[in-house]
KOLLUMDREN-374409 format. One record per residue (C-alpha): x, y, z; residue in three letters. Coordinates in steps of 0.02 Angstrom, whole numbers, plus 50000, padded with zeros to 5 digits. Example, Ala and Ser with C-alpha at 12.3 -4.5 7.8 and 13.67 -1.06 7.14 Angstrom:
506154977550390ALA;506844994750357SER;
END
This chain:
490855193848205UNK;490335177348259UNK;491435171348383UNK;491155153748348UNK;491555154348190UNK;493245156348122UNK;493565170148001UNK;493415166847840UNK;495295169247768UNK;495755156547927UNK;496315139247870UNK;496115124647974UNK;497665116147970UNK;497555093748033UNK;495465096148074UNK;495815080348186UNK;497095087448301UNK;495995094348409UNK;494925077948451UNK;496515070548476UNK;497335083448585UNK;495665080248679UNK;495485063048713UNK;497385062748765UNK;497165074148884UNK;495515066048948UNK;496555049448963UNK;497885058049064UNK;496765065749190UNK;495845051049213UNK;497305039949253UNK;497895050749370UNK;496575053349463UNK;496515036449519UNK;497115032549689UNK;497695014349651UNK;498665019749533UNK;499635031549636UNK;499975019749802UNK;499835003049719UNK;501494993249783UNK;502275004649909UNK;503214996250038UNK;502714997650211UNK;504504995350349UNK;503774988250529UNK;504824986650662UNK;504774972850802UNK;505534982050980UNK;505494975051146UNK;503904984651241UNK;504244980151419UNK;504994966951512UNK;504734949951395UNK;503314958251273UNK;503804965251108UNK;502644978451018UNK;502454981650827UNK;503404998750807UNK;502475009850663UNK;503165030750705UNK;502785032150529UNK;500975029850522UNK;499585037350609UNK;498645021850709UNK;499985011650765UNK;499024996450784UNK;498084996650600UNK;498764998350438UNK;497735000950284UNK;498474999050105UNK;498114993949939UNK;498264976749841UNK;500014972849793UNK;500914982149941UNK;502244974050022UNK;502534975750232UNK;504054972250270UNK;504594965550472UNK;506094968950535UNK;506724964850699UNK;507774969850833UNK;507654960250947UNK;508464943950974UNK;506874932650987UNK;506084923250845UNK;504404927550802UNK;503114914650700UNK;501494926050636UNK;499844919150642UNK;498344926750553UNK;496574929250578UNK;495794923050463UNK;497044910750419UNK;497994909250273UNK;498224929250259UNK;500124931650160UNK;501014930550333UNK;500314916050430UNK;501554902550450UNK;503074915450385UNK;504664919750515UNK;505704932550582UNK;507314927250665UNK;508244938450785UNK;508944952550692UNK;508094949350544UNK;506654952150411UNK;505304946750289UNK;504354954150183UNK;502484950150147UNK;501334953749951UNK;499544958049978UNK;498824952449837UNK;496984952949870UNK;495794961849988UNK;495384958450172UNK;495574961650311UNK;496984952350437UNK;497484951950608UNK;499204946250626UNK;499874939550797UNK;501564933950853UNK;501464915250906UNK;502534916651049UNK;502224934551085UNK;500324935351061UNK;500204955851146UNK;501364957350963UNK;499674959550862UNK;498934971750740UNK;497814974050586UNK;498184977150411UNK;496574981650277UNK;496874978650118UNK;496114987549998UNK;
END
């Protein structure tokens, strides 16, 4: 018996399924193998706390390098703060999403990266209140 060949009282029944079973399958493993596709517009929660006497810090416990952050395009950070200063956020290079934008005591905004770069953001009237977010 040839085992590549079907017996001969076996019918094929819909002779197309099987390509299409196949190229379903090949779509689905594809898409979810993609990385983008998984972390594309998570939201990111920083924290603005008071470091020492008159400096402020960015707080990040949940990620690893708490000066850095590295996401995707179309993630939003989000800065809240608890203090009760006002911070204005300057970026380098200018005109990354944040530069200009506000935080009033007690308060937040939210920033959309919606291209790639790289961006140091730095509190006007804090400037130790810097870090970096890659976007990629």
């Amino acid at each position: 018996m040839n085992l590549h060949t079907p017996p001969e009282n076996t019918k094929i029944l819909f002779p197309g399924l099987t390509l299409i079973v196949g190229i379903l399958l090949s779509i689905v493993l594809v898409a979810c193998s993609s990385s983008s596709i998984t972390y594309q517009g998570k939201t990111y929660t920083i924290t603005i706390k008071p470091a020492s006497a008159g400096t402020y810090t960015f707080d990040q416990t949940n990620f690893v390098n708490q000066h850095n952050l590295t996401i995707v395009m179309n993630d939003t950070v989000t800065i809240s703060n608890s203090t009760d200063q006002t911070f204005t956020f300057v970026t380098t290079p200018a005109g990354g999403p944040p530069d200009g934008g506000k935080v009033g005591a007690k308060g937040q905004t939210s920033f959309q990266f919606t291209r790639t770069g790289t961006w140091t953001i730095k509190s006007k009237e804090h400037p130790e209140l810097e870090m970096t977010i890659v976007v990629q």
